[in-house]
MIKEKE-534501 format. One record per residue (C-alpha): residue number from 0; x, y, z. Coordinates in nm, 3 decimals. Layout:
N
NUM / X / Y / Z
...
end
This chain:
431
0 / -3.539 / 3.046 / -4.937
1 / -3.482 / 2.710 / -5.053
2 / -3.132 / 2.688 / -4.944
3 / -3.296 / 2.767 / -4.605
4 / -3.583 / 2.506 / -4.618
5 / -3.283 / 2.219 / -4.744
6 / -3.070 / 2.319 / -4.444
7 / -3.363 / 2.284 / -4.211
8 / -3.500 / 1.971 / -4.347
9 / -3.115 / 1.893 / -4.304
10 / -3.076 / 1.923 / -3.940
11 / -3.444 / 1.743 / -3.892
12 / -3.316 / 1.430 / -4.012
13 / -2.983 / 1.459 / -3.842
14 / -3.206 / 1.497 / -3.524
15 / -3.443 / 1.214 / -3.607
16 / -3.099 / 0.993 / -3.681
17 / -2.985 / 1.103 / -3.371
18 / -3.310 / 0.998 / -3.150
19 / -3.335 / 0.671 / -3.312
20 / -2.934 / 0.551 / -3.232
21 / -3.015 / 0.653 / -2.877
22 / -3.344 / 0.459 / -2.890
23 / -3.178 / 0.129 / -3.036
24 / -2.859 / 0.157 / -2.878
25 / -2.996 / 0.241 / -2.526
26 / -3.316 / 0.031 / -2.499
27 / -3.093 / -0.286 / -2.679
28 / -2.816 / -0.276 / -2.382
29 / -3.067 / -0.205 / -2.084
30 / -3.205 / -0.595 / -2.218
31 / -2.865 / -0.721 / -2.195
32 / -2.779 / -0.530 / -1.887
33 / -3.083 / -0.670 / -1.714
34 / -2.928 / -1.018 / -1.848
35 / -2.623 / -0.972 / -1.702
36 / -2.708 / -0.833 / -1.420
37 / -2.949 / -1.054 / -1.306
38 / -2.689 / -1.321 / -1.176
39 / -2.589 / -1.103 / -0.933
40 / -2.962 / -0.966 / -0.820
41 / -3.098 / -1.340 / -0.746
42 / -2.723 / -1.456 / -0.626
43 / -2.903 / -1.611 / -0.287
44 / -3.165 / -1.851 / -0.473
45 / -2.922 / -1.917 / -0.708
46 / -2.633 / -2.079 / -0.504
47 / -2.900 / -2.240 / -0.343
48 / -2.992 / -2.431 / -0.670
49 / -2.686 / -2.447 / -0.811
50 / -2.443 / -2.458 / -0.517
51 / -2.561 / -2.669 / -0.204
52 / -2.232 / -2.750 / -0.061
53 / -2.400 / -2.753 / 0.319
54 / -2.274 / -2.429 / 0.378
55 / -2.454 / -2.072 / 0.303
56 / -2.126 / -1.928 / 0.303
57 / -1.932 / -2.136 / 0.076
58 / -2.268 / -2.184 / -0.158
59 / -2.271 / -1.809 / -0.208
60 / -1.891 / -1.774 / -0.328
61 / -1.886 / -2.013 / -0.553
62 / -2.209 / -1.823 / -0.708
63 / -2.001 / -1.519 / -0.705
64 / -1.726 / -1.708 / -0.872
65 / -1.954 / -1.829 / -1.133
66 / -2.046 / -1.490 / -1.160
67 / -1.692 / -1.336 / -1.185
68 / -1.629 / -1.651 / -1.453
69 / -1.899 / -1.384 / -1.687
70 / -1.585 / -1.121 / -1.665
71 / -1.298 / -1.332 / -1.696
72 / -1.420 / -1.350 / -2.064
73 / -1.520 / -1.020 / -2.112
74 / -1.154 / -0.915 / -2.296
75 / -1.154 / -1.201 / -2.518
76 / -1.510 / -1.069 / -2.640
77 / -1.381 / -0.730 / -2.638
78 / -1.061 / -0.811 / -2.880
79 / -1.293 / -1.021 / -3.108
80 / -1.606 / -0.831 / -3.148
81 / -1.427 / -0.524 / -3.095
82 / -1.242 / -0.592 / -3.405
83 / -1.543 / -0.675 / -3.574
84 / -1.724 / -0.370 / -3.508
85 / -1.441 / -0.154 / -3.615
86 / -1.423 / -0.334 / -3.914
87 / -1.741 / -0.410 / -4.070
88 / -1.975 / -0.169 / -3.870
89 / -2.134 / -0.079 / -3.516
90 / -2.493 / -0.182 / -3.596
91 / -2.384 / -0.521 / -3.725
92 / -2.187 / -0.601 / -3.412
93 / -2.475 / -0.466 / -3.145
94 / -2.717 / -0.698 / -3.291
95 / -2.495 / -1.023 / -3.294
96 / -2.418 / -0.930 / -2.913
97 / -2.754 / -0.932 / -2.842
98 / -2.800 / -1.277 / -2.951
99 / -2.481 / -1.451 / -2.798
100 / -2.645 / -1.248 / -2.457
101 / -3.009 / -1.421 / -2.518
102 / -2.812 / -1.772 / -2.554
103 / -2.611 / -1.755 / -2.263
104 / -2.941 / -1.593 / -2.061
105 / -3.151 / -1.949 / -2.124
106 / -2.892 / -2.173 / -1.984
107 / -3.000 / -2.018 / -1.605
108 / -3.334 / -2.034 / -1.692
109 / -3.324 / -2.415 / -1.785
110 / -3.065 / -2.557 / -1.658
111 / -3.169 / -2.861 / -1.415
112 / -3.053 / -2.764 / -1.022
113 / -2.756 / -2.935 / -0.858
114 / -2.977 / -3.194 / -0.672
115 / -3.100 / -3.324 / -1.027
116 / -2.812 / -3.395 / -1.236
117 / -2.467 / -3.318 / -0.984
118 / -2.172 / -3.137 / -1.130
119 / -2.277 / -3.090 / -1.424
120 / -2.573 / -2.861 / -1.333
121 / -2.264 / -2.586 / -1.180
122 / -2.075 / -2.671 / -1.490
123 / -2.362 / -2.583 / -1.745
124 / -2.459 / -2.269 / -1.555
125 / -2.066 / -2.135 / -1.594
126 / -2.049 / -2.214 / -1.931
127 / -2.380 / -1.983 / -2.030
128 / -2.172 / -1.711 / -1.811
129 / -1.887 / -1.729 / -2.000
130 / -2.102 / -1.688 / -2.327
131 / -2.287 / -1.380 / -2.147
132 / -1.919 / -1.212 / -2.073
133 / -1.819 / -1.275 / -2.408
134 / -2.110 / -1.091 / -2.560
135 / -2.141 / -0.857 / -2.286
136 / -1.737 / -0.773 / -2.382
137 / -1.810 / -0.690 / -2.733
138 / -2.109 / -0.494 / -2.664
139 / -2.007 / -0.173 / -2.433
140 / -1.686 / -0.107 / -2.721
141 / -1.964 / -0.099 / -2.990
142 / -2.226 / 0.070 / -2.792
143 / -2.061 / 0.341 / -2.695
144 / -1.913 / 0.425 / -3.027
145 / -2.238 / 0.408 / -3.168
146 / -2.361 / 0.722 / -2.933
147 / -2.060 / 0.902 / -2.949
148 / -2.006 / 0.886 / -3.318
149 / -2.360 / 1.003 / -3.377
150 / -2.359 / 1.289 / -3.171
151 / -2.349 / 1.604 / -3.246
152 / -2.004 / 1.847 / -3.104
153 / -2.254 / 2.002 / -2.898
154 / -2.397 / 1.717 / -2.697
155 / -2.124 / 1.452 / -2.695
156 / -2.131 / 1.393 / -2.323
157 / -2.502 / 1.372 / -2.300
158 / -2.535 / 1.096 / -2.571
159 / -2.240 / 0.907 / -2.412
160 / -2.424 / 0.924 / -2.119
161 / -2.690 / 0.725 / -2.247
162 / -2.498 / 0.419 / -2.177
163 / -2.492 / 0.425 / -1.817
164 / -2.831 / 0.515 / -1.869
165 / -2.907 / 0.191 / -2.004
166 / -2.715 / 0.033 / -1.719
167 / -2.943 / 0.232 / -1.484
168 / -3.201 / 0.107 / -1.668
169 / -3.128 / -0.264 / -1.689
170 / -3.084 / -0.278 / -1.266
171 / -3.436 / -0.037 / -1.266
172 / -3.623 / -0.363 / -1.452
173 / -3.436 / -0.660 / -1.269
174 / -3.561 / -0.454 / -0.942
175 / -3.901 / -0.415 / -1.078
176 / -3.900 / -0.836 / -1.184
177 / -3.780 / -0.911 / -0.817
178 / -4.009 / -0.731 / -0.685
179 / -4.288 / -0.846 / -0.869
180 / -4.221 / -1.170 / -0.847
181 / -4.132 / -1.160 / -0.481
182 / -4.477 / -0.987 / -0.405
183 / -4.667 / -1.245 / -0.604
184 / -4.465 / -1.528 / -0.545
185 / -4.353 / -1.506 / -0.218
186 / -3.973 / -1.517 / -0.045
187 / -4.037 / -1.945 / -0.041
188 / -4.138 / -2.032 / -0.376
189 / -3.895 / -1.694 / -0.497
190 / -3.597 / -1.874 / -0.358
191 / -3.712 / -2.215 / -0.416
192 / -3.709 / -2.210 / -0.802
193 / -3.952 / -1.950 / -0.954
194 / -3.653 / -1.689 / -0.966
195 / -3.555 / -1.868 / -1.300
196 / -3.925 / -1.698 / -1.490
197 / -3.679 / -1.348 / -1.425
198 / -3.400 / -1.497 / -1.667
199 / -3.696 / -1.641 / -1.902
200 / -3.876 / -1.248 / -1.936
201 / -3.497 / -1.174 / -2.000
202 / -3.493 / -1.348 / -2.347
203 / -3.761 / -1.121 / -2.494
204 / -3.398 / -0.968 / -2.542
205 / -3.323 / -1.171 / -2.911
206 / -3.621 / -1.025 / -3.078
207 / -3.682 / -0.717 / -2.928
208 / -3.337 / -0.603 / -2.961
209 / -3.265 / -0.765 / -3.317
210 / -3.599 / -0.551 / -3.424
211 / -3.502 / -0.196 / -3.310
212 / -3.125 / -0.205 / -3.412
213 / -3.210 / -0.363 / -3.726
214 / -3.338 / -0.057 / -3.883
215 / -3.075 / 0.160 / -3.767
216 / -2.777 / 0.361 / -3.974
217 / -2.471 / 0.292 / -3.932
218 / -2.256 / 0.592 / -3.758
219 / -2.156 / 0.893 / -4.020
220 / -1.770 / 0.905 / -3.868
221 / -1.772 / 0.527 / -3.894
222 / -1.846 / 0.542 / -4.269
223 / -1.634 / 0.854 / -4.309
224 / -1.328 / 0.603 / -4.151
225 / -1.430 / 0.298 / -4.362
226 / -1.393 / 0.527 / -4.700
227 / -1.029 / 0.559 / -4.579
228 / -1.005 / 0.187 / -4.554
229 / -0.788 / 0.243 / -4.245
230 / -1.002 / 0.033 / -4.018
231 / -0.969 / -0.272 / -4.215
232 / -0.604 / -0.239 / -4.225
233 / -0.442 / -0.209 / -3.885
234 / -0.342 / -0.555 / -3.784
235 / -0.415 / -0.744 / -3.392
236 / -0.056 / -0.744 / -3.309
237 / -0.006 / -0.330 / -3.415
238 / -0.364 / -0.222 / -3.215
239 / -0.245 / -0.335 / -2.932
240 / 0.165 / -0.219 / -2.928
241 / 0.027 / 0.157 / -3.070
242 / -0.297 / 0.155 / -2.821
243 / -0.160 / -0.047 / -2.493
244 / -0.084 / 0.295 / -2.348
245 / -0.441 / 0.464 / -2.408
246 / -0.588 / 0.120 / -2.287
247 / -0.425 / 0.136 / -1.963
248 / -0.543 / 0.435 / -1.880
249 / -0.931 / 0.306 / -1.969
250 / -0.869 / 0.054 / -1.753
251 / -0.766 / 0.345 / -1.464
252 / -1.081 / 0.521 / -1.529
253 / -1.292 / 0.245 / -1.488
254 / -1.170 / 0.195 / -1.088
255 / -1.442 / 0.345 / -0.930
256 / -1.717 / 0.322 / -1.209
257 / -1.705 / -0.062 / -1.209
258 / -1.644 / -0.065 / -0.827
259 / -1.942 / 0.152 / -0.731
260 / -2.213 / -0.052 / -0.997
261 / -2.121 / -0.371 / -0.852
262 / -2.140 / -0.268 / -0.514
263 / -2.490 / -0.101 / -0.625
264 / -2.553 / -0.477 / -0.759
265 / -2.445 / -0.653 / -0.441
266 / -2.666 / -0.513 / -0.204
267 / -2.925 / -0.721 / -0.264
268 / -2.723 / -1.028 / -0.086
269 / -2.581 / -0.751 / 0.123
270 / -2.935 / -0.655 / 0.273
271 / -3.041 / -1.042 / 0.285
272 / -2.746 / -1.142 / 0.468
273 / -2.603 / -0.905 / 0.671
274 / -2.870 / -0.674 / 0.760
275 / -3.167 / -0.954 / 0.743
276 / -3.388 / -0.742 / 0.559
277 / -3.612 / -0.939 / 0.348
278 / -3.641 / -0.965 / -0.018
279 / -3.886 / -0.783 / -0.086
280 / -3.679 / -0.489 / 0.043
281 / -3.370 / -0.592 / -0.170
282 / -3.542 / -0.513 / -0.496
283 / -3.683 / -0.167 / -0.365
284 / -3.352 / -0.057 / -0.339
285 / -3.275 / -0.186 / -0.659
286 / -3.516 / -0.012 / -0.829
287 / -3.460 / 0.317 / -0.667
288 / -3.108 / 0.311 / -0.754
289 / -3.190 / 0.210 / -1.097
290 / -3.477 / 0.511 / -1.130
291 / -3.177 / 0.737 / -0.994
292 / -2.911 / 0.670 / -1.264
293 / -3.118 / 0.737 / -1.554
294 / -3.281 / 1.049 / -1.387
295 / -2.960 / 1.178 / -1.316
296 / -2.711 / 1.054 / -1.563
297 / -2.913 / 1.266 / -1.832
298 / -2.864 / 1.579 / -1.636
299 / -2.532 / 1.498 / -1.564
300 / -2.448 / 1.492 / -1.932
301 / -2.584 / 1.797 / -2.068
302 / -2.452 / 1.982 / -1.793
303 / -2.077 / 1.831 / -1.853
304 / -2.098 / 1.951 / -2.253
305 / -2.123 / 2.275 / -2.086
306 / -1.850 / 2.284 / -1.818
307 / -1.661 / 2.000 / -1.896
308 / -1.689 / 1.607 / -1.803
309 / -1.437 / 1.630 / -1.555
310 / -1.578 / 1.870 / -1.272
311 / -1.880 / 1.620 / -1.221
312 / -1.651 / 1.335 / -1.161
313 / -1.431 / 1.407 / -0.952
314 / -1.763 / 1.578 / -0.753
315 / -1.874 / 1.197 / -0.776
316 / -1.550 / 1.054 / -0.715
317 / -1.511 / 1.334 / -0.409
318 / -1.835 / 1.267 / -0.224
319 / -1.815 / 0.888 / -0.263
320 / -1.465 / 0.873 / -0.124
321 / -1.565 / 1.114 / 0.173
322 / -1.944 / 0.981 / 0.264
323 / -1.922 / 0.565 / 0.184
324 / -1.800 / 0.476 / 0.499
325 / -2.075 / 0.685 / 0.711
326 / -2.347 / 0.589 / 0.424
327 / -2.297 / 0.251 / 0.528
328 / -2.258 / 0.302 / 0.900
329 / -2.584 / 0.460 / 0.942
330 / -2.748 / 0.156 / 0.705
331 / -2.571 / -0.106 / 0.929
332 / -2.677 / 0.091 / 1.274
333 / -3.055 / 0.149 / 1.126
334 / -3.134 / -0.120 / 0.901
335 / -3.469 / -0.076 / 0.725
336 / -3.653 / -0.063 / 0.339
337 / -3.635 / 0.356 / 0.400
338 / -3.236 / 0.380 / 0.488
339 / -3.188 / 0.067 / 0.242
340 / -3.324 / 0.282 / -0.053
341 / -3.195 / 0.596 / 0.096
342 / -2.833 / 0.469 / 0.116
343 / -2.874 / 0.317 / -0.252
344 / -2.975 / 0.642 / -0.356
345 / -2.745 / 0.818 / -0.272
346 / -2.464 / 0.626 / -0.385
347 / -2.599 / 0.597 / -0.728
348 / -2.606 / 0.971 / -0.802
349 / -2.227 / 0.982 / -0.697
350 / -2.197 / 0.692 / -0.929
351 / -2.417 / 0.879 / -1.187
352 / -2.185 / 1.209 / -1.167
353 / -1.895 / 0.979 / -1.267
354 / -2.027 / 0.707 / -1.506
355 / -2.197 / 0.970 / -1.741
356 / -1.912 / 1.143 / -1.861
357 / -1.675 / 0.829 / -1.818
358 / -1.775 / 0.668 / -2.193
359 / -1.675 / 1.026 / -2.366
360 / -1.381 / 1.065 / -2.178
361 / -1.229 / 0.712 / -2.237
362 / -1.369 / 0.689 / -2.616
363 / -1.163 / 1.042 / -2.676
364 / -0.875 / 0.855 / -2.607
365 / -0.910 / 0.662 / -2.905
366 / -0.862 / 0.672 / -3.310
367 / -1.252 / 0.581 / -3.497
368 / -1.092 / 0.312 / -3.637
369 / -0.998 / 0.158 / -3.304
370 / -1.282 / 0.319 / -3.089
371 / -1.520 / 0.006 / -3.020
372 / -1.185 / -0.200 / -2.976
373 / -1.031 / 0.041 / -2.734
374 / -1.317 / 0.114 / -2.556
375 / -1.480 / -0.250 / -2.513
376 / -1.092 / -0.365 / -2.419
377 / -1.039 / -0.095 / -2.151
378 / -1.429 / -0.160 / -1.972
379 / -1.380 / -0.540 / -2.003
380 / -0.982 / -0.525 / -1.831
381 / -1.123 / -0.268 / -1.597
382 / -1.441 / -0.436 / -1.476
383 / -1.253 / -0.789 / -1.476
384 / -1.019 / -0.663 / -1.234
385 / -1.237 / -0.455 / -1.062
386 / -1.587 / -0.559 / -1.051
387 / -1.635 / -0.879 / -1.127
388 / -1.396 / -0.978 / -0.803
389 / -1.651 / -0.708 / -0.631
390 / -1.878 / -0.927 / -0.453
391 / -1.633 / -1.187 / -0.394
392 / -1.406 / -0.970 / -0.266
393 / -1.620 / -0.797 / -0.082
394 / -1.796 / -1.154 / 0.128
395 / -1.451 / -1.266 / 0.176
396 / -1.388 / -0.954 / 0.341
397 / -1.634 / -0.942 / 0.564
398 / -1.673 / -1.308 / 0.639
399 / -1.315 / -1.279 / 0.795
400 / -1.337 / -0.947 / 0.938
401 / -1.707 / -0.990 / 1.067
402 / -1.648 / -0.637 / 1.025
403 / -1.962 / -0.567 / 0.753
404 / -1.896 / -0.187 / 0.733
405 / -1.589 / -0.282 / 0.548
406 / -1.775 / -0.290 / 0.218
407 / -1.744 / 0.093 / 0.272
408 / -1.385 / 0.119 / 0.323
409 / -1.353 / -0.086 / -0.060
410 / -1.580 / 0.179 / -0.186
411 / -1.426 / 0.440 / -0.057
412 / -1.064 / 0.342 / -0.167
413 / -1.166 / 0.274 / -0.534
414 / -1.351 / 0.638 / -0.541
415 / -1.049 / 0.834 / -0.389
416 / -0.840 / 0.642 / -0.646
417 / -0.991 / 0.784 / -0.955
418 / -1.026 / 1.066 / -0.794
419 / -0.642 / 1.103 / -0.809
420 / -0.671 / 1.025 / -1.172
421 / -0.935 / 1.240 / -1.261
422 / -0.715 / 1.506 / -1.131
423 / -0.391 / 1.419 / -1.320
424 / -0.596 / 1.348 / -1.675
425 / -0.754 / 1.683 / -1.659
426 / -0.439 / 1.871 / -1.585
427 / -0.290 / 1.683 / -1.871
428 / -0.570 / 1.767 / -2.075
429 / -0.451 / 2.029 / -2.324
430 / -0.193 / 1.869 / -2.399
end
């Protein structure tokens, strides 16, 4: 009897560890995705403040090269803080991300416009980017581990899933900002300079964040690793020459994931400027596709601990690469706030299908002692290459096609690409 009343009282407080890692670890990156993100949701006000060469079009890239500047640094944050996660613990490293993100997130909300103070107002702005990608680097390693080493064998994919979750979650409340502050505001005064009181709500992110992870334990196979004392002796230079092959093939899975969010994130200059649908609009969309990853990314989880994470992506990776092209067609052909969110929609559950077993299946590849490292180094490569170029890949593409359905060829490409990969990994998979 009391054997039986230990062993429940047991698996209670395993659960109630459980819930609160999820709690800090999901709630704490949906602050400093919304950070992150938010560049790329007010992009149009921004080049205009930052960027007023004379020219919309050449105002906008160099935003989205200011932007892109935010990933460029995102391996170098990965290496370092990756390093320090693995050595001295995940909870330590989450909440010194969070405050290197709330730095870098006041230097936008601050910083003097171009017609002010000249250069220097572009310079400051990429300089609090680059301290945003290096934080942003070290977090997603250290996050994910965090879930995945607190899970139970059981539910694995569903708390790895947690992290796109929060990513859902961060676009859901820049949406919800935008349009709040569009609706009150107005598109004038939005794009004049009141966009900036969205990156000012975003530093609520240093104490909010430091007070939930504070209190949190630090992962049970982490502390099983440390008592080996493994993690703290594996040097830079032997990480990378035994992990460079396991890396690599993060970086492959990460094709479509980081394709398909930053497309998600760029249709908010995509409806402005190609389809001329106002702001207001814009953040709709956002915050239906937002509401649909962390409705769906859930599901998507606990139904992948059951049948595998591999069926649902390549389902996502399937349906994007077959329907992006017509998804956009029909937007383009119909433009409205109803197709707008439809289309967004949509293309958010195919990215949900893929991005919540993703984490699992890329942190599997790695040792515990090199997890955070591994994993932060593989998202940050991946989305450097991948998304951050996104946008600015994706206006230069259509500024000298004039073709603006070819957003849905890119898409399209990058989901039948890991689709290929999905297949080969899960063939290779018992072995």
């Amino acid at each position: 009897m009391q054997n039986s009343v230990t062993s429940e009282l047991s698996e209670d407080s395993i659960a109630a560890r459980q819930r609160r890692t999820i709690i800090a670890a999901t709630v704490g990156n949906v602050l400093e995705i919304y950070d992150f993100l938010a560049f790329a949701i007010f992009a149009v006000p921004i080049s205009r403040a930052f960027f007023p060469a004379g020219d919309e079009y050449v105002a906008l890239m160099l935003t989205f090269m200011t932007f892109a500047a935010g990933f460029v640094v995102r391996p170098l944050g990965a290496f370092i803080l990756g390093r320090y996660a693995d050595r001295v613990g995940r909870k330590r490293a989450l909440s010194f991300t969070l405050l290197m993100m709330a730095f870098g997130t006041l230097v936008p909300a601050i910083c003097p416009t171009y017609q002010a103070i000249g250069l220097a107002a572009p310079i400051i702005l990429v300089l609090g980017r680059l301290i945003q990608g290096f934080s942003a680097g070290g977090e997603i390693g250290s996050n994910v581990a965090m879930l995945i080493e607190s899970a139970s064998k059981s539910n694995r994919v569903l708390f790895s899933s947690f992290q796109q979750v929060a990513q859902g979650g961060g676009v859901l409340v820049a949406g919800i900002i935008g349009l709040c502050l569009t609706q009150y505001f107005g598109d004038q005064k939005l794009l004049a300079d009141y966009w900036r009181i969205a990156f000012l709500a975003g530093l609520l992110i240093g104490p909010v964040g430091w007070y939930i992870r504070r209190a949190i334990p630090e992962t049970p196979e982490f502390e099983r690793a440390a008592a080996t004392g493994r993690q703290t002796t594996i040097s830079f230079v032997a990480g990378i020459r035994t992990n460079s092959g396991r890396i690599l093939i993060g970086i492959a899975i990460m094709v479509f994931w980081t394709v398909a969010a930053q497309v998600s994130n760029y249709f908010t200059t995509y409806a402005v400027r190609e389809l001329h649908l106002p702001l207001l609009a814009t953040y709709v969309g956002q915050i239906a596709s937002g509401a649909t990853l962390v409705v769906v990314c859930p599901i998507v989880g606990a139904f992948a601990d059951k049948v595998g994470p591999f069926k649902p992506m390549a389902w996502g990776s399937a349906l994007a690469g077959i329907l992006a092209y017509p998804l956009f067609w029909i937007l383009a052909s119909h433009p409205s706030l109803g197709m707008l969110v439809t289309v967004q929609s949509i293309i958010s559950l195919f990215l949900g299908l893929y991005a919540a077993c993703a984490p699992l299946v890329i942190s599997d590849i790695f040792p515990t002692h090199y997890r955070a490292t591994g994993v932060g180094t593989s998202y940050a490569l991946g989305v450097s290459i991948f998304g951050g170029l996104t946008p600015l890949i994706v206006t230069s593409l259509i500024h000298a096609s004039g073709d603006k359905l070819i957003i849905g060829v890119y898409l399209s490409a990058a989901a039948l690409l890991s689709l290929a990969l999905i297949a080969f990994l899960a063939r290779r998979k018992p072995r």
